[in-house]
DOKELO-370953 format. One record per residue: residue number from 1; x, y, z of N, C-alpha, C, O in turn. Coordinates in pm, whole numbers, plus 50000, padded with zeros to 5 digits. Example, Ala and Ser with C-alpha at 12.3 -4.5 7.8 and 13.67 -1.06 7.14 Angstrom:
residues 2
[1; [51319; 49431; 50780]; [51230; 49550; 50780]; [51320; 49670; 50780]; [51424; 49668; 50846]] [2; [51285; 49775; 50708]; [51367; 49894; 50714]; [51290; 50003; 50787]; [51341; 50114; 50804]] 
//
This chain:
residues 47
[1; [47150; 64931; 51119]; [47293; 64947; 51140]; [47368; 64939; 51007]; [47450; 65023; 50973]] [2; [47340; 64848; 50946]; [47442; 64821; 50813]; [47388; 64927; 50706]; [47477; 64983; 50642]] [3; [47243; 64966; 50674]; [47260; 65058; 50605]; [47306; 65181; 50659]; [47323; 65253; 50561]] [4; [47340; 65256; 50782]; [47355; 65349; 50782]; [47546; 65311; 50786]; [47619; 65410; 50784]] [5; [47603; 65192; 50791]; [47759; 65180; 50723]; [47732; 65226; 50581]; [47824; 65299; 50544]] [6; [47610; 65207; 50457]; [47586; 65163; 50369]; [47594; 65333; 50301]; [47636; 65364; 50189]] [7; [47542; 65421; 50404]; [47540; 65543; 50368]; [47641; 65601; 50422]; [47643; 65721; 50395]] [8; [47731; 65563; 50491]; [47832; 65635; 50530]; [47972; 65631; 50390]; [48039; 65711; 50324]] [9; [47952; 65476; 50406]; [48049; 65455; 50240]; [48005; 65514; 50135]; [48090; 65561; 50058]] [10; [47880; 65527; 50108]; [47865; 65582; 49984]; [47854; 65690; 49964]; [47806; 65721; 49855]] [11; [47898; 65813; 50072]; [47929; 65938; 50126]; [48097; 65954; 50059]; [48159; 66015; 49972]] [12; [48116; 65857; 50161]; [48269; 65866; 50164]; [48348; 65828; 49987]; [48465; 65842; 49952]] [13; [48251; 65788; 49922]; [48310; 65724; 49787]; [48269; 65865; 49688]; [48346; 65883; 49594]] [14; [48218; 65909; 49695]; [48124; 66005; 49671]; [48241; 66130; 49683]; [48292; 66189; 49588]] [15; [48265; 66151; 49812]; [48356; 66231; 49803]; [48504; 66198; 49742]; [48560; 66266; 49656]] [16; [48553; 66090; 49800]; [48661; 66037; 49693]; [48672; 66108; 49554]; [48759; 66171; 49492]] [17; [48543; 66068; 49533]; [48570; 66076; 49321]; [48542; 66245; 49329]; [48615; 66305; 49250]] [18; [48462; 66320; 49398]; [48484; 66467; 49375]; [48598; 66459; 49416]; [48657; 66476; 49309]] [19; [48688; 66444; 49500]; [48819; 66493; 49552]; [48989; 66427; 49425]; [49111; 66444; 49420]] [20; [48892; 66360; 49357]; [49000; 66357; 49238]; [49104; 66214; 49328]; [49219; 66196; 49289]] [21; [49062; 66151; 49414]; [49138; 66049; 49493]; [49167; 65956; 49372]; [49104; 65951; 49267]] [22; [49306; 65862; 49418]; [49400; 65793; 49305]; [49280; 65650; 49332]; [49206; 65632; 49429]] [23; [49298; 65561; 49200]; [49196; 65529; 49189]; [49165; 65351; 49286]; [49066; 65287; 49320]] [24; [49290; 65335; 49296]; [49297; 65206; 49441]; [49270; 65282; 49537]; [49329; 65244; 49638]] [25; [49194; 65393; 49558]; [49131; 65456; 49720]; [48980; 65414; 49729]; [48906; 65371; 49817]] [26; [48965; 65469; 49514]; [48834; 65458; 49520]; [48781; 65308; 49492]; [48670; 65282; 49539]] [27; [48833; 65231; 49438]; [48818; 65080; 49373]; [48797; 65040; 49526]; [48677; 65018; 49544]] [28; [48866; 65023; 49633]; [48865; 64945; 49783]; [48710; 65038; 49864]; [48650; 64961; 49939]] [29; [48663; 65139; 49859]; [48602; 65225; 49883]; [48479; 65132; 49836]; [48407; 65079; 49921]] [30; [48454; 65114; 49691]; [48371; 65076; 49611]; [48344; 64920; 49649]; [48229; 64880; 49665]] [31; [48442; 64845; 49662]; [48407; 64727; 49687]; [48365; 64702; 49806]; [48272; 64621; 49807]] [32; [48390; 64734; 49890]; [48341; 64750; 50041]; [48210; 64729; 50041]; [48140; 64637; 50083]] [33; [48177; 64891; 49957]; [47986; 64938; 49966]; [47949; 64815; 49908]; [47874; 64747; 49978]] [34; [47992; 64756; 49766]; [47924; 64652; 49739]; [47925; 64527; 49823]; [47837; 64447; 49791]] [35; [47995; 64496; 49910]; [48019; 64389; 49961]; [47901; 64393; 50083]; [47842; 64292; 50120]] [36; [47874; 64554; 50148]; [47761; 64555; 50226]; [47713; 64600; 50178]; [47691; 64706; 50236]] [37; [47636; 64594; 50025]; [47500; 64592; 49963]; [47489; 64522; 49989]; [47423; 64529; 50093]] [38; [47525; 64377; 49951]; [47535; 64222; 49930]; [47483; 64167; 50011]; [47391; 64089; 49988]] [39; [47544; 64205; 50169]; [47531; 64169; 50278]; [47384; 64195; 50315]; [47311; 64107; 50360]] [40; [47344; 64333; 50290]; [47204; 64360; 50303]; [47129; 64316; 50261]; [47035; 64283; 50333]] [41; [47124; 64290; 50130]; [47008; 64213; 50073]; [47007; 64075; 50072]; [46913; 64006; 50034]] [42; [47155; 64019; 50132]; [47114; 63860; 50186]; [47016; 63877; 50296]; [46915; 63807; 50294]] [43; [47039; 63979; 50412]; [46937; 63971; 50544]; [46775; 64029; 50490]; [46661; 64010; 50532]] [44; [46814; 64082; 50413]; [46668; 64142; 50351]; [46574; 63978; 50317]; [46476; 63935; 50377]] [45; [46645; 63921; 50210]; [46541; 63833; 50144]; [46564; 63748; 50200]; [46541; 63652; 50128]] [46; [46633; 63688; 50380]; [46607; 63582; 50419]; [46488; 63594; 50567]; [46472; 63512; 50657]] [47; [46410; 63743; 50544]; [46346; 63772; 50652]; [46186; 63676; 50592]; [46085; 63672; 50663]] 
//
């Protein structure tokens, strides 16, 4: 589940920066994905 949020954001950020988006679209965009990287690899290395 969370990686496929994980690939949806990083779709969506992806297109942002081709689409020339102002850059508090892409900065909140960006922190997000990192925040559920984060998230992932806490559940990853507590398996």
């Amino acid at each position: 589940m969370i990686d496929k949020q994980i690939l949806k954001l990083r779709e969506e950020l992806n297109n942002s920066i081709i689409n020339g988006e102002d850059y508090e679209t892409i900065y909140k965009i960006s922190v997000e994905l990192d925040e559920l990287i984060a998230e992932y690899y806490k559940k990853e290395t507590s398996k």
